[in-house]
MARZAMI-601252 format. One record per atom (N, C-alpha, C, O, CB): x, y, z. Coordinates in pm, whole numbers, plus 50000, padded with zeros to 5 digits. Glycine has a CB too. Layout:
<atoms>
XYZ;...
</atoms>
This chain:
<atoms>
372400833553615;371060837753647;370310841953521;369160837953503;371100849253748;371000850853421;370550852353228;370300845353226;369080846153212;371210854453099;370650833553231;370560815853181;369520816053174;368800818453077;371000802653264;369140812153338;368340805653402;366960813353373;365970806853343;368820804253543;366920825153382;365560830953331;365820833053173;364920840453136;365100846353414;366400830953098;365990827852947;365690817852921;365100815952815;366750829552857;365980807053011;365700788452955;364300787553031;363590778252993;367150772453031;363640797653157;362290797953177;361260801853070;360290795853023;362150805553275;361860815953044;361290824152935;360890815452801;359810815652744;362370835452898;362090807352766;362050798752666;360670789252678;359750789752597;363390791052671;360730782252772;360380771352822;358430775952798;357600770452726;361210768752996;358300787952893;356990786652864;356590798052749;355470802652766;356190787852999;357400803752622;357040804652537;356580795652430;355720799252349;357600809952524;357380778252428;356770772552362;356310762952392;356430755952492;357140771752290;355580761652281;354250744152333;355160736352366;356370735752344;353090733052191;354130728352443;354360713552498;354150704852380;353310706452292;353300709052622;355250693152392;355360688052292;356000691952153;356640702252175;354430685852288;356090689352055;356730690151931;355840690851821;354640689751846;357560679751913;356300692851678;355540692251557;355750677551572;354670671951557;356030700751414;356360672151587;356110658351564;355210649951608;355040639051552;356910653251588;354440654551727;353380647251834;352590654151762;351580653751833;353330648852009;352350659151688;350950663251640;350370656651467;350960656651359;351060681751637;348990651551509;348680639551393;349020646851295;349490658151288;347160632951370;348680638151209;349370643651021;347880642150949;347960634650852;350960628250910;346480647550972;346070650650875;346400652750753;347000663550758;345760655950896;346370648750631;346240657650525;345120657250482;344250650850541;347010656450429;344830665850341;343720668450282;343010665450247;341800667650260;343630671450237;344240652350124;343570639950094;342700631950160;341630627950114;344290633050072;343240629050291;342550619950334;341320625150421;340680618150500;343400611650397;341070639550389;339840642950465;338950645250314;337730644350324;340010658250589;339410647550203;338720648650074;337880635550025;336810635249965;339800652149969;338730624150071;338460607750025;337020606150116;336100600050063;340010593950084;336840611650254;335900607550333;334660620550283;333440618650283;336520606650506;335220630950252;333980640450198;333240631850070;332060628950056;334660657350133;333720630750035;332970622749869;332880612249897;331990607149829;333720621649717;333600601050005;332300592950010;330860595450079;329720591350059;332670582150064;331440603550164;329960608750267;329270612850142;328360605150110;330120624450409;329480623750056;328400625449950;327680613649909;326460612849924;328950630849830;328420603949857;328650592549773;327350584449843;326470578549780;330350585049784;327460585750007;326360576050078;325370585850068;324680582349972;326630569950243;324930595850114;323980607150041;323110607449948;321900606849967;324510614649995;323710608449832;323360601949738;322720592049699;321970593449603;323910600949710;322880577749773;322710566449740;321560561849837;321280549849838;323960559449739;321060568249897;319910568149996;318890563049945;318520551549971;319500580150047;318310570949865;316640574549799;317000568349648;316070572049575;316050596049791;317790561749583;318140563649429;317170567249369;317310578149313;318600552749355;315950560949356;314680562649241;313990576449286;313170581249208;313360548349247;314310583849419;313850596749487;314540607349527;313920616449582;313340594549583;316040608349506;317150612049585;316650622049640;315730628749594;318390614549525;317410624649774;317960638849810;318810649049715;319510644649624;318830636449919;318640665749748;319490669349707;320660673449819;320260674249935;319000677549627;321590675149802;323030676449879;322980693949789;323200698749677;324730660349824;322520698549937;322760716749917;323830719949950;324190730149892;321930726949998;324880713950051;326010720450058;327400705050048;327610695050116;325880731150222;327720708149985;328480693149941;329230693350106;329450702950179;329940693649759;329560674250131;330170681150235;331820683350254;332790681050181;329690674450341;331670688050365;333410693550391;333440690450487;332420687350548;334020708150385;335120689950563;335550681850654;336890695050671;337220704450599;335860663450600;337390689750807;338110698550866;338610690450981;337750683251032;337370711050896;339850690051035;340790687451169;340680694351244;341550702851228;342030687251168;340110696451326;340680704851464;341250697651542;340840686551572;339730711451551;342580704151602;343450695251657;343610698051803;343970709451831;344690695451587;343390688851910;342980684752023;340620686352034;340010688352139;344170696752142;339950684651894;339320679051940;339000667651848;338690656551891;338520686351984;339140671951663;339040654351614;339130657351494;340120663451453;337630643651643;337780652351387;337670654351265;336250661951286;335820663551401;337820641251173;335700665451201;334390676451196;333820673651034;334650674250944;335010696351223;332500670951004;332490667750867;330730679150893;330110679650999;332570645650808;330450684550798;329200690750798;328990687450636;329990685050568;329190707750855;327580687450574;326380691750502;325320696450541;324850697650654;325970684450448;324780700450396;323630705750413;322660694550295;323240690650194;323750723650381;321240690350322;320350684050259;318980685050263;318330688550362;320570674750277;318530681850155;317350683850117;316440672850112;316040671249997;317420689350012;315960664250196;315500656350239;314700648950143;314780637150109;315040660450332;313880658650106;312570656950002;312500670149913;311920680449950;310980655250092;313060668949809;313390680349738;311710678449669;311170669149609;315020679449627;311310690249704;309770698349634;309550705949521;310600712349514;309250708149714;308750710049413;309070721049347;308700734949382;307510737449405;308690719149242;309890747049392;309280757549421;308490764849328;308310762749208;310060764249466;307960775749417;307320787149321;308290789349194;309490791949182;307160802749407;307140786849097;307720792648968;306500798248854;305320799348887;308660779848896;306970801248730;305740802648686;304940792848637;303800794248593;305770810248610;305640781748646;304850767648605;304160765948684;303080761548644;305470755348588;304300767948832;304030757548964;304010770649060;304900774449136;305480743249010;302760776349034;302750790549102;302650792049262;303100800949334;301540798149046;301980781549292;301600782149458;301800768249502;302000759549417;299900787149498;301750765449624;302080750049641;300800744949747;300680749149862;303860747249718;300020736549693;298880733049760;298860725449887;300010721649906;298190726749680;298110721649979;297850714850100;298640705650115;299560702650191;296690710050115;297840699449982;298420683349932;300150688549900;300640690950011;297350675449739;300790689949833;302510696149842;302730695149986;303730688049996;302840714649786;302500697150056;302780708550189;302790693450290;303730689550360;301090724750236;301740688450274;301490675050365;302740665250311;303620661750390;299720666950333;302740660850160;303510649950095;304780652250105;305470642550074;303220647649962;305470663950143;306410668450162;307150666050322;308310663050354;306090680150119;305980668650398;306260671650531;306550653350566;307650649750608;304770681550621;305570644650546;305640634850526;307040624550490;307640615450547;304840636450458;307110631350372;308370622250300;309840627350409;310770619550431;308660628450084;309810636950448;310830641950490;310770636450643;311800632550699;310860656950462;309390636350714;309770626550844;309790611250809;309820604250910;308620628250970;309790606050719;309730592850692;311500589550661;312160579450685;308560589950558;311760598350618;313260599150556;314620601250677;315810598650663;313250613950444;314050605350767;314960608550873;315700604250947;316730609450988;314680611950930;314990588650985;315410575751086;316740566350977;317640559151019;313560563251124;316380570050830;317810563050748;318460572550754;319600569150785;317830557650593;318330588550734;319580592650773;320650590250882;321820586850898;319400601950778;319990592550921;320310587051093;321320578151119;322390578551180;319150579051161;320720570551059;321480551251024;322770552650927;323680544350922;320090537850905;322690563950856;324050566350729;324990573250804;326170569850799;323700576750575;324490586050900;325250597250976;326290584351064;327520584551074;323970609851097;325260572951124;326220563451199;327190554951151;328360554751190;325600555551261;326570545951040;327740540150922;328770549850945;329700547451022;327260540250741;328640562950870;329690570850854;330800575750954;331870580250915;329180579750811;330500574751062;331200574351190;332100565851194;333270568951215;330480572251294;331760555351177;332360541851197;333240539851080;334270533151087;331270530151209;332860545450978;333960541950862;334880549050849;336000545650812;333580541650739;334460560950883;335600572850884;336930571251014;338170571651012;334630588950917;336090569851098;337000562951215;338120554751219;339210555951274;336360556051278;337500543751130;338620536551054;339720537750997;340790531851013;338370533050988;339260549450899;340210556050778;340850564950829;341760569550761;339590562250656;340650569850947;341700580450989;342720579151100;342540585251205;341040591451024;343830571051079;344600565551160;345480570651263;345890566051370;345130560151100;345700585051178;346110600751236;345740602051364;346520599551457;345410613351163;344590605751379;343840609651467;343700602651618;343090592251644;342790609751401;344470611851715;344640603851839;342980593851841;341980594151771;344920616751994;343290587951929;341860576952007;341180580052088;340340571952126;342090565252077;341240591052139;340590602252239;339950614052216;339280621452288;341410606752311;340360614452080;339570628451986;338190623751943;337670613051975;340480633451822;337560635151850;336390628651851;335760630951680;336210640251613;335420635451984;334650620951617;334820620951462;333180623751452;332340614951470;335550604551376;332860638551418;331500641951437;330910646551297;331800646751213;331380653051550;329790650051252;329180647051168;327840655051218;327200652251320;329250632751143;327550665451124;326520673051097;326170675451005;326990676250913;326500681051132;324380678650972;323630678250872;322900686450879;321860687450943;323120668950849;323340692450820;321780705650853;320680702650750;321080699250638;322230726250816;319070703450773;318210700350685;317820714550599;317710725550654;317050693250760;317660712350474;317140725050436;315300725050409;314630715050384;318050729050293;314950734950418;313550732450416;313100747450338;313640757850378;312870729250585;312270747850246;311560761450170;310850769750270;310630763150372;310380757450052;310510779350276;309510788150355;308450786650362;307710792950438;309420798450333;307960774250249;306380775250306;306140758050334;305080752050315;305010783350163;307290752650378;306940739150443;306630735650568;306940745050640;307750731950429;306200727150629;305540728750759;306640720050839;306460708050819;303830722950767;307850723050932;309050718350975;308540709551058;309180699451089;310020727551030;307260712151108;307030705651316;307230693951285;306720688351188;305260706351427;308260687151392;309290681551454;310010672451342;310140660251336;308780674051581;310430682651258;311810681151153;312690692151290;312240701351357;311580690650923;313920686351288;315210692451301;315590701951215;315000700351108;316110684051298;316450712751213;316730723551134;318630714551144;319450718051058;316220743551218;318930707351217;320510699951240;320210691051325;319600690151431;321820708751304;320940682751232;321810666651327;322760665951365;323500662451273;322100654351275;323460667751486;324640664251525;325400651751551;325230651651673;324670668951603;326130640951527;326370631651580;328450632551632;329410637051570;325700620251468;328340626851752;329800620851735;330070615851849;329300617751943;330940630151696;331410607251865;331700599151936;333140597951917;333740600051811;330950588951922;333740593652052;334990593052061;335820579351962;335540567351975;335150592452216;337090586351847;337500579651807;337600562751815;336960553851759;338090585551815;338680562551907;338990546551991;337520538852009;337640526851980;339750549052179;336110542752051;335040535752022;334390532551921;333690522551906;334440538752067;334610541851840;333930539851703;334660524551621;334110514351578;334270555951601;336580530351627;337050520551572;336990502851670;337030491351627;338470526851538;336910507151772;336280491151841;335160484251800;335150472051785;335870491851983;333970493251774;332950489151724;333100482951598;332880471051572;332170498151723;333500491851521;333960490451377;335030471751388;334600461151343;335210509051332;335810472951428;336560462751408;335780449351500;336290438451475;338110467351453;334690449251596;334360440851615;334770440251825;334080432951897;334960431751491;335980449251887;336350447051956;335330449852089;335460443952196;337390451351929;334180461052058;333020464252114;331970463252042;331830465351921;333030474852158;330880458552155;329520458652054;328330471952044;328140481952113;328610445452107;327810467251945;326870485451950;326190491152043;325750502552026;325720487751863;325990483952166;325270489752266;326260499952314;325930510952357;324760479752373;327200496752306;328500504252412;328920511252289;330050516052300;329980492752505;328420513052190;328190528552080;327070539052125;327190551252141;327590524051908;325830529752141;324770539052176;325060545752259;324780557752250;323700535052207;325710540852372;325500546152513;326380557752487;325890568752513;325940535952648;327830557252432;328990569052397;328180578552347;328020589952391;330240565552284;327350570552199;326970584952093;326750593752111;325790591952185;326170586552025;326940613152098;325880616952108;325370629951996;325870639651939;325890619252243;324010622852010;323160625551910;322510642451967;322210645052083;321970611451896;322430650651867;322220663251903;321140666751796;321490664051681;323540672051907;320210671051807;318790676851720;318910691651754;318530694451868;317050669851777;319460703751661;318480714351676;317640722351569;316860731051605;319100722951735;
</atoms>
């Protein structure tokens, strides 16, 4: 009867499953996808770039996926300084401007990046999920209306890499994606 209630006791003290059922992230291979995500970032605007305010980083959470966040600067402006003391109408408009004009390619990179990363992470059950956030940065005296302050995107592993390899087509991405603005 000891037995029998220590092999219970046992039983639901530990997890289900093993260290072994659980993916093998490493670092590397979440470091390789941070710097390229910079890398596409970067390569957006060349003759205009963005700036990349918070480089990005990446992280596993395990039973829900991969998680990658930045922070960016859409249309980097000059602030108050003593050169460039106040920032005029004209600033304020060309700014607001460039930065909703700029938004619809992010957009389009946040998705690339889904799809590539998806790929590269073989670890990662097919049911988890490979998401991607951007937060925009913006100065205090820019005019945000209807800029996002964050982009959310993600979608379940196993679709991304179907898409990716050809086995599904992008409609049956759209429909999975989901896209989050706040």
């Amino acid at each position: 009867m000891k037995l029998l209630a220590c092999m219970i006791a046992l039983a639901i003290a530990l997890p289900a499953g093993s260290i072994a059922d659980k993916p093998k992230i490493s670092r590397p291979m979440i470091a390789a996808l941070e710097q390229s995500f910079e890398n596409q970032l970067l390569k957006l605007w060349p003759d205009d770039p963005a700036s990349i305010i918070g480089i990005p980083q990446g992280l596993y959470i395990s039973g829900y996926g991969v998680v990658f966040t930045s922070q960016v600067n859409l249309a980097p402006a000059p602030g108050i300084s003593p050169f460039h003391q106040t920032n005029t109408k004209e600033d304020v408009t060309r700014t607001h401007q460039k930065k909703m004009a700029r938004l619809p390619r992010l957009k389009e990179v946040m998705q690339e990046m889904l799809l590539a990363s998806a790929a590269s992470l073989d670890p990662v059950p097919p049911d988890e999920q490979i998401t991607i956030g951007v937060s925009l940065y913006n100065w205090y005296w820019e005019d945000t209306t209807g800029l996002p302050a964050q982009i959310v995107m993600h979608a379940p592993k196993r679709l991304l890499v179907q898409v990716k390899s050809g086995l599904a087509d992008k409609s049956k991405l759209a429909a999975a994606l989901s896209v989050q603005e706040f």
